[in-house]
MIKESE-964246 format. One record per atom (N, C-alpha, C): y, x, z; residue in one letter. Coordinates in steps of 0.02 Angstrom, whole numbers, plus 50000, padded with zeros to 5 digits. Atoms other than C-alpha are relative to their C-alpha. Layout:
# residues N
YXZA/...
***
This chain:
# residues 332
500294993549982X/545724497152437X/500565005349997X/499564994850034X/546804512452471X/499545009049985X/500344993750036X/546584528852375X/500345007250048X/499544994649977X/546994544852423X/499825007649967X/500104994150041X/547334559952297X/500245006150003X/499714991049971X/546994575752361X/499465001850058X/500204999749941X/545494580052440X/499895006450054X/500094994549954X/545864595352528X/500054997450064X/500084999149919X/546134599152740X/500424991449985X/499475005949994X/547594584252743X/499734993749952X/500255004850035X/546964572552608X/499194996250048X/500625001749952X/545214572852700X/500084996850065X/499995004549929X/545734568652863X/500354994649995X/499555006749997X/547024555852817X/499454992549967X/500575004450000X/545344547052727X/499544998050051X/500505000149933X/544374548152881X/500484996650034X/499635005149949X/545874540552985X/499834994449951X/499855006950024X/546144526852859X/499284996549997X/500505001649994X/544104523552862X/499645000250066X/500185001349919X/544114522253065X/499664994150009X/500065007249987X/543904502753052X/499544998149957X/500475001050054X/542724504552915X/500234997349938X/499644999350075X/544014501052759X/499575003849973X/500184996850051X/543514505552605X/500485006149980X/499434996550002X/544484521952565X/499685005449928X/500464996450064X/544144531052393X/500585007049991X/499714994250013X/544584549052385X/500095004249951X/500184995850042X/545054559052231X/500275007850018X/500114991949956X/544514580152225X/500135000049921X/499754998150061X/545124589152062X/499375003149979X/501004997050012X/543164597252100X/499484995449979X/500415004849968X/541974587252040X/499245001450026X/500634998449956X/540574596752125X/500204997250079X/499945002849958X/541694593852275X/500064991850018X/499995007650009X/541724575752238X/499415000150026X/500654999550013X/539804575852222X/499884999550077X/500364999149911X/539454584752387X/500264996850052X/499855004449946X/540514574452490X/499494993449990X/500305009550025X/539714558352413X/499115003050071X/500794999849965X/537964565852473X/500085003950071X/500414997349936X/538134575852628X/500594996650067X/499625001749972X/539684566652694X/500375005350019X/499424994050005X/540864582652708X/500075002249970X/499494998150045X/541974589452654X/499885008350023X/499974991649952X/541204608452706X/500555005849963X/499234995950025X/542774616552582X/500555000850037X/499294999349956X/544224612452677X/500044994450071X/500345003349942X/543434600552827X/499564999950011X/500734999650003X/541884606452867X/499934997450074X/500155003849941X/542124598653054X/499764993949999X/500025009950002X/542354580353010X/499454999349965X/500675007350027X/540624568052980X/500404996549957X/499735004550074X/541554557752837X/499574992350017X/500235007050003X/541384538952868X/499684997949925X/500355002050061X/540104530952759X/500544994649962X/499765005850052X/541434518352680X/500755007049954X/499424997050041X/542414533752612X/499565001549925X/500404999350050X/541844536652433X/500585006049970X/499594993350022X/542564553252337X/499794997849905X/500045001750054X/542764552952151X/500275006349974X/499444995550048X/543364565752012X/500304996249937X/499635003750064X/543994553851885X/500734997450041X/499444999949979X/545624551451913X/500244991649976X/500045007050036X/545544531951805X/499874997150065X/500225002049936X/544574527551963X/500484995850050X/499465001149947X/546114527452074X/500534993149960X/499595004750017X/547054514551971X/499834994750015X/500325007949991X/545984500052053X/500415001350068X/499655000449922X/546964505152230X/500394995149986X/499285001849961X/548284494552315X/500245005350021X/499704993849978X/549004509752383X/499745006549990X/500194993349998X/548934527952338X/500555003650029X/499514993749971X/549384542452480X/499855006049933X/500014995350039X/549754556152378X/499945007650017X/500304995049951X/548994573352461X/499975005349961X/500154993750039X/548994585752313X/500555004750007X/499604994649978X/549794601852344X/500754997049941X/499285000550032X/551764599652300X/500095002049927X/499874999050074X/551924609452141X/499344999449973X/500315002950037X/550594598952077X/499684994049992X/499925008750004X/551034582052111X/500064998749923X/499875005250083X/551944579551937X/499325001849946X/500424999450049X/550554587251836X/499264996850019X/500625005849955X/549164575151936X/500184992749967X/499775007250016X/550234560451907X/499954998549943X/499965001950070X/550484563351713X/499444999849985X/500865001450030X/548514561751693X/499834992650019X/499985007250000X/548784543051759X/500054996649971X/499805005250053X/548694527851645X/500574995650045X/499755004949994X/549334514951780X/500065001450098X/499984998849949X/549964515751949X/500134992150041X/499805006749950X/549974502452110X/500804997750025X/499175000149981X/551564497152178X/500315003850054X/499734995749926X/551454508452329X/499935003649997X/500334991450020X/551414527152299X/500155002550076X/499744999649929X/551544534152482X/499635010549994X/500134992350005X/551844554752477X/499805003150066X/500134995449932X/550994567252600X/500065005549984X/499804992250035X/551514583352507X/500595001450020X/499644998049967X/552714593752597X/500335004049968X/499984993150061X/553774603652463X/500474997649942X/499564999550061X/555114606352335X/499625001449936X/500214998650057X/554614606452165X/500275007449968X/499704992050025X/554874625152108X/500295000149941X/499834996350069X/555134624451928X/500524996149970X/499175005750035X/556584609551943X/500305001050079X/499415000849944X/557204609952109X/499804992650041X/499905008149959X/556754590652153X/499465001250053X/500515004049931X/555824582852295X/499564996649977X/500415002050057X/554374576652261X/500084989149990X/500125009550040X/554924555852265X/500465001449944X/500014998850064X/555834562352127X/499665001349928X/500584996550028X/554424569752048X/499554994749992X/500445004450016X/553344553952081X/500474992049975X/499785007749997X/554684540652041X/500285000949918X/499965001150059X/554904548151855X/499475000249979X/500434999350046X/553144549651812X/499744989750019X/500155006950003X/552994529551886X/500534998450035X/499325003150017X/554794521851860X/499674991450044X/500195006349971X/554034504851929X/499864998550069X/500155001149913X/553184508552110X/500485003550033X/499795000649935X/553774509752277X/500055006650033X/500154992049966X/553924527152344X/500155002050082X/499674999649932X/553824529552538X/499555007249997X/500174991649978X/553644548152628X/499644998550072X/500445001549933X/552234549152765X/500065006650027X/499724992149994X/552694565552862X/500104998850053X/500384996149923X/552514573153054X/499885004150021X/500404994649945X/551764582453184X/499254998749999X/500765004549990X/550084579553119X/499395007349982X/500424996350016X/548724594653107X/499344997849989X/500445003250054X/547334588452984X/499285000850052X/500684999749935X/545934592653118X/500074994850060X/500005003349954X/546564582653242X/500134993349963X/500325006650036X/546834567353137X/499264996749973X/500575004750017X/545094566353077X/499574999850082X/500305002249940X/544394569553249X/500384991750058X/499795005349985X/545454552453280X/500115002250065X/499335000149943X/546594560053425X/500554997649976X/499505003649999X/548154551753452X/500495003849947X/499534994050031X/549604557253326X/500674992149969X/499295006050021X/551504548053268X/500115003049961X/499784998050044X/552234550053117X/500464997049971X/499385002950004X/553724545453026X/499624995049925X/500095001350041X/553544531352877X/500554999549976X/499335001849993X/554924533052790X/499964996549904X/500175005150040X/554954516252640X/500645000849950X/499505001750043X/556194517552500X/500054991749978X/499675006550017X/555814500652455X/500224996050072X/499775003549917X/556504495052658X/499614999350015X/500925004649943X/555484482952756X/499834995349968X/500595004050009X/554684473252648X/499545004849972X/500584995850026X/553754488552569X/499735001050089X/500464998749924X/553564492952769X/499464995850032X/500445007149988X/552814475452803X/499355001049945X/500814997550020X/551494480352670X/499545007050025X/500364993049975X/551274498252704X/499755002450088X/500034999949916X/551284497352921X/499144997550004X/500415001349996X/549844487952924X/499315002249982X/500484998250049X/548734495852791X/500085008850035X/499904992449965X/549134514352880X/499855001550066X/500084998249898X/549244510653072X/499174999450010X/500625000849971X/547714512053161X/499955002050084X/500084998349927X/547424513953360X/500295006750024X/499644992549970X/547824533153372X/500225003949951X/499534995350070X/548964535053208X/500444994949994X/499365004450023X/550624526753224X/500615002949973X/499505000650043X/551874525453089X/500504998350039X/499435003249957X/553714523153146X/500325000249936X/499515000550062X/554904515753027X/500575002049967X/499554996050005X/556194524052925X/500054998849924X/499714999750070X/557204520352759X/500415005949972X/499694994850030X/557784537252744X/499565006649956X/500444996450042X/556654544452612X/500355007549997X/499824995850009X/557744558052581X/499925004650045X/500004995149956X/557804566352757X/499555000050029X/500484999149968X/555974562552797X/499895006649938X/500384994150048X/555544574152616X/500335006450026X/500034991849990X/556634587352671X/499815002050093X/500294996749928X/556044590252861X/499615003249980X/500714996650001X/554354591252794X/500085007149947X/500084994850041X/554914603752662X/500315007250054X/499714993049960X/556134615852758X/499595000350074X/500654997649988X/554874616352887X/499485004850007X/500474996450021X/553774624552812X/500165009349992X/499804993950013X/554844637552759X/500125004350077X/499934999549926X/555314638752949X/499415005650046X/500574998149952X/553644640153021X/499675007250005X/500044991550023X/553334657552916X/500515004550025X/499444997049954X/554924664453010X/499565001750080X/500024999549939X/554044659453162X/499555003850021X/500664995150002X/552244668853117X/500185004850019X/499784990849993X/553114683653092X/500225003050069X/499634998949946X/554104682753250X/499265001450064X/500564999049952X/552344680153337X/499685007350003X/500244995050017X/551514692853219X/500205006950023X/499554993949969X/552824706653273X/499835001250089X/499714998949938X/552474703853451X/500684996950049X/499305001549985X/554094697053496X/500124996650055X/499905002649933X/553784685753627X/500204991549981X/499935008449997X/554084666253675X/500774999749983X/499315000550024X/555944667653692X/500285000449926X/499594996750057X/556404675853510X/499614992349949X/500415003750031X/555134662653442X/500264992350019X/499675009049997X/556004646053515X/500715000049990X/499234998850028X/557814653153472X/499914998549937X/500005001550085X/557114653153295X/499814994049981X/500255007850024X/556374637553304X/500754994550016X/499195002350017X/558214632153364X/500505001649945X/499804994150062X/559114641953250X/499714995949930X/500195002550054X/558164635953120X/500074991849986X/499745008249993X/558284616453168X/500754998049972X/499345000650014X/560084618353153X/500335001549920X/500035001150068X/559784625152968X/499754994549954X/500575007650001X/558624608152951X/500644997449986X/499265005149982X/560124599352989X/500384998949936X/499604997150034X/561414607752899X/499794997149927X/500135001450091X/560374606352723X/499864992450006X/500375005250030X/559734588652741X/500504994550018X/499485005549997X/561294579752804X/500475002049939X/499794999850071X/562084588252644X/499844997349941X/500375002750091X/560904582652511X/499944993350022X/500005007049980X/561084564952603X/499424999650037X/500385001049929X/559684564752738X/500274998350061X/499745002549902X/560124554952936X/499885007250039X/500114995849952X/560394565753064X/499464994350027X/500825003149956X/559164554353153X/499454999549977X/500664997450043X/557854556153039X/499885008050019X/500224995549983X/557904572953068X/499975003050063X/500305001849912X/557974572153247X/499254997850029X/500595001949970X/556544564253238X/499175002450008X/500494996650022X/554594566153189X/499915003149961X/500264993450068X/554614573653014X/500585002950002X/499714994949997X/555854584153082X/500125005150043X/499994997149946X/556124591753239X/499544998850039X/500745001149982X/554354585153280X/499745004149973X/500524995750038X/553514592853135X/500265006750005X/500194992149996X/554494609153164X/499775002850043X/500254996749937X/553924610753333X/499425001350005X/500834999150025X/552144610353291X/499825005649964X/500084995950037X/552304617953151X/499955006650009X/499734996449970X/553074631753230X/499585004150065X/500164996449935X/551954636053371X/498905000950003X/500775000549992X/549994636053315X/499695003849941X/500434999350044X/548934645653199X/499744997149961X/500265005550015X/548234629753141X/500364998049951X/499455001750048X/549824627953041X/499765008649949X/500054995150044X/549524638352867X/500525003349981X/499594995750007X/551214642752851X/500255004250068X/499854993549939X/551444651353032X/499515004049995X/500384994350014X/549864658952986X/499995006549939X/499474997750060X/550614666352828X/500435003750037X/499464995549952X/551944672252931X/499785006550046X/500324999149942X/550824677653073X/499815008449955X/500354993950030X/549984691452940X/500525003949987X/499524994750027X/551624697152864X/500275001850055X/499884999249945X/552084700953036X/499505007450037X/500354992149983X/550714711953077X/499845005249934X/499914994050054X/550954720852899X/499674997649950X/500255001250047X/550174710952779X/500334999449947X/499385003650057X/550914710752598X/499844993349997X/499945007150038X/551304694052530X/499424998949953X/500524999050061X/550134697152397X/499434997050030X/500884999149960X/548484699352512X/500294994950038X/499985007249956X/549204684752626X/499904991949974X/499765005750048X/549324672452497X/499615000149951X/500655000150032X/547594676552413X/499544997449994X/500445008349984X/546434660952482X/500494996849963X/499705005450050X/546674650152344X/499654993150051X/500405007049958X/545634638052479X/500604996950019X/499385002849940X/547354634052574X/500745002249958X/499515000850019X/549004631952523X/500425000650069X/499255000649974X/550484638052611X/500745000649961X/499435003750027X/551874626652554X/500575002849994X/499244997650001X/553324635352619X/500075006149969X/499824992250074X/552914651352499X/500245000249948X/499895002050044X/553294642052369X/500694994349992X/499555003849987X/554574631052445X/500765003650011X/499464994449966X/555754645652506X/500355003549948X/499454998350046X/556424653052339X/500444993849970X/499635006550038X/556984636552269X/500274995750080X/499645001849885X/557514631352474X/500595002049967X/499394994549990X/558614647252455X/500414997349945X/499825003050066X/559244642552285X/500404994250002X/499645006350025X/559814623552301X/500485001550085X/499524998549939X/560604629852499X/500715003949943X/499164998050037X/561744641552376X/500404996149967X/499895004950032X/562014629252272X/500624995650023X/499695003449971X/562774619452388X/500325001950057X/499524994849933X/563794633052509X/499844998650051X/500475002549920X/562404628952657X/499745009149995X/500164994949952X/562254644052783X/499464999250019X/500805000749964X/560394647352795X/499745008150011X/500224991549980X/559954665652865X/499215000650000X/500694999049989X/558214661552922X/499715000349933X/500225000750073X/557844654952757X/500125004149938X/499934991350053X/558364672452659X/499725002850031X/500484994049987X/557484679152788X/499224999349972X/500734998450008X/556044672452754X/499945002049918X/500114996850070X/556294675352549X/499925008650004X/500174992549978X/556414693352603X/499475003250022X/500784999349956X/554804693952696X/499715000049921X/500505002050040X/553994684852544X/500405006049923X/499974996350055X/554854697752408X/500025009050025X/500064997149960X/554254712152516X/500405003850045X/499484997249967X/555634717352629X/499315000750065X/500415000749959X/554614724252786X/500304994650075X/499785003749969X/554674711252936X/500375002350058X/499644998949959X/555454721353066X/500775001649975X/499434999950021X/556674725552956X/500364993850007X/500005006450003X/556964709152920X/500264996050066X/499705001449961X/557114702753082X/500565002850037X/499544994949963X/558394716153123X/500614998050010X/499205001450033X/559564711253007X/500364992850026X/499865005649967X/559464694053086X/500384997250041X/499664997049938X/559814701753256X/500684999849987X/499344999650005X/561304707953192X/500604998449962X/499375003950032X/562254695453120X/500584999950035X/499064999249955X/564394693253175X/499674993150057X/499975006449935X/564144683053363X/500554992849977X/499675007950007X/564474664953348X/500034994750056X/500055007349958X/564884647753440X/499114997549983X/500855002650029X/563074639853447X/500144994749970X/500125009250035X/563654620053407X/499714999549934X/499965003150081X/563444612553236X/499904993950003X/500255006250013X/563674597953192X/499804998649951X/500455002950050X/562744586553068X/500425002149943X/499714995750070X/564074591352925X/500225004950016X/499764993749985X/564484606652984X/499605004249946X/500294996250021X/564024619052852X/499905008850005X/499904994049978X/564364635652923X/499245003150039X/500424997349973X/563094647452996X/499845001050078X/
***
């Protein structure tokens, strides 16, 4: 049976894909009223009130529960993977992350985060162009799997994940699938704003270039493939990311753009936007490591209230450059 812990927007639909074929799929909610009401009305009306919920999904709040899986995706908001995990007695051999996000209060990633609280399993990163509505309505969607333990963890995990209109593509580069999905995020809030302001299509796919090329930059440094991030959980997921309301961090963006503080944007405790939380400690391990990231101070600036036109001004007028970069290129 696989588990999956975390039943918000993304946790929910990734149970509903994996219960297409009628698998058994057991979901844990940190609510257990929301446990409850899924069990009886089959939704999830909190954070999926679209999706019917296949009858072979079952929801739980005990967290003991989940230790009967073969496989647990891991779906709980980023900075609160490790404090989820340490309430575990015993874990499966396959931990498979869907949390998009730097750990704030250390700096790690989270298969760091899940490979000291269980030193024994398997840690692969599931990560994409995937918006949680359209996965449970079972439209088509690709995503990257990317297997620390190689291909024989892939040879277990491919099979137990794929389904008709959700394919996995293979990838042993754990490292540069976690950071697409993280910097990303931070990204996509650049791109709100750029919407939010008015700005137009052009200023809004420069930044989504622009910003790719910061993608790059940080994740072939901290050891991430350029082809990993070429790929889906990177220059896939920022393009998505990047261009829809539907995404919580361009919508985040989208408000501070038309004048919202940070404060009042970031007040629905229902939804989590990742890259608010991802973007001071982003900025942080980029200095760290003498990586040229502009967008990514811009967006700390946004989020420590700098106003956004300002903000994008200063952007504007950075010293004119060559566009290239290459994969180690660390310059701006």
């Amino acid at each position: 049976m696989i588990g999956v812990v975390g039943a918000g927007a993304w946790g929910t639909a990734l149970a509903q894909m994996l219960a297409s074929d009628g698998r058994d799929v057991l979901l844990w909610a940190l609510d257990d009223g929301l446990a409850e009401a899924i069990n009886e009305t089959r939704c999830n009306g909190l954070y999926l009130p679209s999706a019917d919920l296949a009858p072979s999904i079952r929801a739980t709040h005990d967290l003991s529960d989940m230790e009967a899986c073969d496989i647990l995706l891991l779906v709980t908001p980023a900075q609160h993977l490790g404090s989820v995990l340490s309430k575990m007695g015993s874990f499966p051999q396959d931990l498979v992350l869907c949390s998009k996000g730097i750990e704030q209060s250390s700096g790690r990633m989270m298969n760091d985060v899940a490979q000291e609280a269980a030193p024994d399993a398997q840690i692969a990163v599931l990560s994409g162009p995937t918006f949680a509505h359209e996965v449970a309505e079972g439209l088509p969607a690709a995503v990257t799997l990317a297997c620390g333990g190689g291909d024989t963890q892939w040879e277990r995990l491919a099979p137990a994940i794929a389904r008709p209109n959700f394919r996995p593509y293979y990838s042993d580069d754990v490292t540069g699938a976690e950071i697409g999905g993280a910097v990303k995020n931070v990204l996509a809030i650049a791109c709100g704003v750029v919407d939010g302001l008015g700005l137009g299509q052009n200023a809004r796919n420069a930044l989504i270039t622009r910003g790719f090329a910061e993608m790059l930059r940080f994740g072939v440094a901290l050891g991430g493939k350029p082809e990993t991030l070429n790929g889906l959980c990177g220059l896939g997921d920022l393009v998505l990311t990047c261009s829809s309301t539907s995404s919580r961090n361009f919508s985040l963006g989208k408000a501070l753009g038309e004048g919202m503080s940070a404060a009042e944007a970031l007040s629905d405790k229902r939804t989590v936007a990742e890259g608010a939380h991802t973007a001071p400690v982003l900025r942080e391990l980029a200095q760290r490591h003498a990586i040229s990231m502009p967008i990514t101070d811009a967006v700390n600036a946004l989020l420590n209230g700098e106003a956004a036109r300002d903000v994008v001004q200063g952007l504007l007028a950075r010293p004119l450059k060559a566009e290239g970069h290459r994969a180690g290129d660390l310059g701006a």
